[in-house]
N, C-alpha and C positions, 0 to 999 in steps of 0.2 A: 376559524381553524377547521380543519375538513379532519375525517376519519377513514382509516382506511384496516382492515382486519388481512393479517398477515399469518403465517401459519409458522410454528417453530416447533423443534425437534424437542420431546419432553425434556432433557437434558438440557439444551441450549437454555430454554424456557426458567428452569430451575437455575442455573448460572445465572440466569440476566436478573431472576428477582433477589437472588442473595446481594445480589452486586448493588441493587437498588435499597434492598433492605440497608446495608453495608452504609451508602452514601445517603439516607434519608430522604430518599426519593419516589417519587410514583416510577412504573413501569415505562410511560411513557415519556416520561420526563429523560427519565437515563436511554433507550430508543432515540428521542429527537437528537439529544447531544451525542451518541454514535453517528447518528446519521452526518452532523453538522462535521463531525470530525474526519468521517469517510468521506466526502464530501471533498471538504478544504485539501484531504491528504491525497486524495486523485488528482485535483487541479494543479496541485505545486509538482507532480508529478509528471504532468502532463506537459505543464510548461517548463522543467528540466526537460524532459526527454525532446520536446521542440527547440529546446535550444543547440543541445546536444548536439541532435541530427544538424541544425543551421550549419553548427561549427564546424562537423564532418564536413558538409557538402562545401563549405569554404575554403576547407584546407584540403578538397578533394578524396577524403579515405572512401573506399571504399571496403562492405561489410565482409569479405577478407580477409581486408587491411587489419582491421578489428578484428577478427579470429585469432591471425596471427601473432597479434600486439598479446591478447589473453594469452596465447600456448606459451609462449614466447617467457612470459611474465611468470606463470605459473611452473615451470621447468625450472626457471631463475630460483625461484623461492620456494619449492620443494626439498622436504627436509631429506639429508641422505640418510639412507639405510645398511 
């Protein structure tokens, strides 16, 4: 395992050890498993958003298309006043 020194904001820093303190954790321990978590939650994002686009460029929208599908939707579903 490699090490690497990281710099955090005193606040963040006191957050991440309550949270460790919390789950009975070392500091690094609860770090690795954020990381694992941001991680995996970038990639499933990533591959949404590539699919996404696929699907756009297959049924041709262009971004727009998509503008207007949002305004469109959100006028729909604005509550009256």
């Amino acid at each position: 395992m490699s090490t690497v020194n990281v710099s955090f904001p005193k606040l963040l820093l006191k957050e991440i050890d309550a949270v460790a303190k919390r789950e009975a954790r070392s500091r690094s321990e609860l770090l690795r498993a954020a990381s694992r978590i941001y991680i995996d939650r970038r990639q499933r994002w990533d591959q949404l958003l590539a699919s996404l686009r696929s699907e756009a460029k297959r049924r041709g929208f262009r971004p727009e298309d998509v503008e207007t599908a949002i305004a469109e939707d959100r006028a729909k579903n604005r509550p009256a006043r």
